[in-house]
C-alpha positions in Angstrom: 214.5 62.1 50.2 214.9 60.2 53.2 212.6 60.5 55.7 209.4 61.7 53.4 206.2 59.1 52.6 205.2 59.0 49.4 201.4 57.8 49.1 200.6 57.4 46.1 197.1 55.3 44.7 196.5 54.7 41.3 193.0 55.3 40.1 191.3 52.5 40.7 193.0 51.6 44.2 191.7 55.0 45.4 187.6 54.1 43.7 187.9 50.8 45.7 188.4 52.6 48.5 185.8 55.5 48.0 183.5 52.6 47.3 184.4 51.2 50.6 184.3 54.0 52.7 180.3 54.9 51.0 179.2 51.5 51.1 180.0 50.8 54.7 178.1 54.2 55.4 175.3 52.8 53.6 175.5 49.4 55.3 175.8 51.0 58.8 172.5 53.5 58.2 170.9 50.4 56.4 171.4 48.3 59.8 170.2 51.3 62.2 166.9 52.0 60.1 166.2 48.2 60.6 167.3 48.2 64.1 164.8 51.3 64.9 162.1 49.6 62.7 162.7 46.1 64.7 162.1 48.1 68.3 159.0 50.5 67.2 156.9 48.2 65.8 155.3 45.0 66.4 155.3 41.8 64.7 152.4 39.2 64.0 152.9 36.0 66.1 153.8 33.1 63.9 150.0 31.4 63.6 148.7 34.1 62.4 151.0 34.1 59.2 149.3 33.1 55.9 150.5 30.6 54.0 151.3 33.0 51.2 153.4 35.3 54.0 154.8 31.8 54.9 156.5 30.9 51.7 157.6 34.7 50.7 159.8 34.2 54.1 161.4 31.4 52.8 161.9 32.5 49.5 163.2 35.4 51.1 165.3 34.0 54.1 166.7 31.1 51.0 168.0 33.9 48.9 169.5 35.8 52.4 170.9 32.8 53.4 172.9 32.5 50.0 174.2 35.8 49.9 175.5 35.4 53.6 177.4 32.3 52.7 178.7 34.8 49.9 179.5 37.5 52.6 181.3 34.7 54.6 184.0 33.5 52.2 184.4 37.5 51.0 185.7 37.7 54.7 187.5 34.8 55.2 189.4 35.7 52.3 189.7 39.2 53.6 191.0 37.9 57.1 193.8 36.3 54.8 194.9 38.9 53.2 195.0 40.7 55.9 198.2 39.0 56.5 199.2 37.5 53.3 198.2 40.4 51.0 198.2 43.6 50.1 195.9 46.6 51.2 194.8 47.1 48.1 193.8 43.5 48.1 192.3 43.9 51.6 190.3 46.7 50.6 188.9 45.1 47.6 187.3 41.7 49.2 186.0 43.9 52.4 184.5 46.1 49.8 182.6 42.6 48.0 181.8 41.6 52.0 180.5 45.1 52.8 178.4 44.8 49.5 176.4 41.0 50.6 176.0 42.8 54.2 174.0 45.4 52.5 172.0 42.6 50.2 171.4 40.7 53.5 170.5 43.8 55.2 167.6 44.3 52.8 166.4 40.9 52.8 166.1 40.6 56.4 164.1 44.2 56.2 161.9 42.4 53.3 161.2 39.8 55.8 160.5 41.8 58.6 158.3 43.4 56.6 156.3 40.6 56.1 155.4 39.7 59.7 155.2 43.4 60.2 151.7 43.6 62.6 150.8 46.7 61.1 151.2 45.7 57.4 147.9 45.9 55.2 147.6 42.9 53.2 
Protein backbone atom coordinates (compact mmCIF):
# COMPACT_ATOMS: atom_id res chain seq x y z
CA UNK A 1 0.00 0.00 0.00
CA UNK A 2 1.57 3.15 -0.65
CA UNK A 3 1.84 5.51 1.86
CA UNK A 4 1.66 2.86 5.03
CA UNK A 5 4.98 2.09 7.34
CA UNK A 6 5.52 -1.14 8.11
CA UNK A 7 7.78 -1.64 11.37
CA UNK A 8 8.48 -4.66 11.81
CA UNK A 9 11.47 -6.11 14.47
CA UNK A 10 12.41 -9.49 14.62
CA UNK A 11 12.89 -10.92 18.09
CA UNK A 12 15.98 -10.24 19.02
CA UNK A 13 16.17 -6.61 17.45
CA UNK A 14 13.26 -5.75 19.60
CA UNK A 15 15.30 -7.58 23.18
CA UNK A 16 18.28 -5.35 22.22
CA UNK A 17 16.27 -2.72 22.49
CA UNK A 18 14.19 -3.52 25.69
CA UNK A 19 17.68 -4.15 27.05
CA UNK A 20 18.63 -0.80 26.05
CA UNK A 21 15.85 1.11 27.11
CA UNK A 22 16.08 -0.85 31.01
CA UNK A 23 19.73 -0.58 31.16
CA UNK A 24 19.98 3.06 30.54
CA UNK A 25 17.15 3.39 33.31
CA UNK A 26 19.37 1.51 35.44
CA UNK A 27 22.46 3.49 34.53
CA UNK A 28 20.71 6.90 34.92
CA UNK A 29 19.20 5.89 38.78
CA UNK A 30 22.73 4.24 39.28
CA UNK A 31 24.49 7.78 38.48
CA UNK A 32 21.83 9.89 40.68
CA UNK A 33 22.14 7.55 43.83
CA UNK A 34 25.94 8.25 43.53
CA UNK A 35 25.47 11.84 42.74
CA UNK A 36 23.06 12.21 46.05
CA UNK A 37 25.57 9.95 48.05
CA UNK A 38 28.68 12.29 46.70
CA UNK A 39 26.77 15.61 48.12
CA UNK A 40 25.32 14.16 51.58
CA UNK A 41 28.20 12.84 52.89
CA UNK A 42 31.66 13.57 53.67
CA UNK A 43 34.82 12.07 52.61
CA UNK A 44 38.09 11.36 54.69
CA UNK A 45 40.99 13.70 53.57
CA UNK A 46 43.66 11.71 51.77
CA UNK A 47 46.31 11.37 54.92
CA UNK A 48 44.09 9.89 56.81
CA UNK A 49 43.62 6.85 54.35
CA UNK A 50 45.25 3.55 55.41
CA UNK A 51 47.39 1.83 53.48
CA UNK A 52 44.96 -1.10 53.13
CA UNK A 53 42.11 1.77 51.86
CA UNK A 54 45.08 2.97 49.73
CA UNK A 55 45.59 -0.08 47.54
CA UNK A 56 41.66 -1.24 47.45
CA UNK A 57 41.40 2.28 45.45
CA UNK A 58 43.72 1.27 43.14
CA UNK A 59 42.71 -2.08 42.64
CA UNK A 60 39.51 -0.55 42.26
CA UNK A 61 40.15 2.63 40.12
CA UNK A 62 42.71 -0.11 37.82
CA UNK A 63 39.68 -2.31 37.08
CA UNK A 64 37.29 1.10 36.42
CA UNK A 65 39.79 2.43 34.42
CA UNK A 66 39.73 -0.87 32.10
CA UNK A 67 36.24 -1.10 31.73
CA UNK A 68 36.07 2.73 30.69
CA UNK A 69 38.57 2.17 27.95
CA UNK A 70 35.98 -0.76 27.11
CA UNK A 71 33.03 1.85 27.31
CA UNK A 72 35.07 4.17 24.98
CA UNK A 73 35.69 1.96 21.91
CA UNK A 74 31.76 0.58 22.52
CA UNK A 75 31.07 4.26 21.56
CA UNK A 76 33.36 5.08 19.12
CA UNK A 77 32.07 2.25 17.32
CA UNK A 78 28.54 3.39 18.03
CA UNK A 79 29.33 6.98 16.67
CA UNK A 80 30.18 4.99 13.46
CA UNK A 81 27.43 3.32 12.94
CA UNK A 82 25.59 5.92 13.56
CA UNK A 83 26.37 6.84 10.06
CA UNK A 84 27.68 3.75 8.46
CA UNK A 85 25.31 1.26 10.02
CA UNK A 86 22.21 0.12 10.76
CA UNK A 87 19.93 0.90 13.84
CA UNK A 88 19.82 -2.37 14.80
CA UNK A 89 23.59 -2.15 14.83
CA UNK A 90 23.45 1.23 16.66
CA UNK A 91 21.38 -0.11 19.18
CA UNK A 92 23.38 -3.03 19.86
CA UNK A 93 27.05 -1.39 20.67
CA UNK A 94 25.08 1.64 22.80
CA UNK A 95 23.56 -1.26 24.56
CA UNK A 96 27.53 -2.87 25.31
CA UNK A 97 28.46 1.11 26.17
CA UNK A 98 25.40 1.56 28.38
CA UNK A 99 26.48 -1.80 30.07
CA UNK A 100 30.51 -0.62 31.02
CA UNK A 101 28.79 2.83 32.15
CA UNK A 102 26.91 0.87 34.68
CA UNK A 103 30.22 -1.33 35.69
CA UNK A 104 32.03 2.04 36.02
CA UNK A 105 29.26 3.39 37.82
CA UNK A 106 29.67 0.81 40.54
CA UNK A 107 33.22 1.00 40.80
CA UNK A 108 33.43 4.55 41.35
CA UNK A 109 30.57 4.02 44.17
CA UNK A 110 32.99 1.12 45.58
CA UNK A 111 35.52 3.67 45.75
CA UNK A 112 33.67 6.35 47.16
CA UNK A 113 32.81 4.04 49.54
CA UNK A 114 36.09 3.65 50.67
CA UNK A 115 37.07 7.22 51.59
CA UNK A 116 33.46 7.48 52.82
CA UNK A 117 34.18 9.64 56.43
CA UNK A 118 31.47 7.90 57.98
CA UNK A 119 32.50 4.23 57.02
CA UNK A 120 33.33 1.84 60.13
CA UNK A 121 36.35 0.04 59.45
Amino acid sequence: MKGTIRLSLDPISTLVYVALLILTIYNIRLSWNLAKLKSSVAVKPFESLSSLELNEIEKINHDRRKWSIVGNVFFVLSLVLAFAGTLNQLAYFLTLYTVCNIIVVKYNTQTFNVIRADRHS
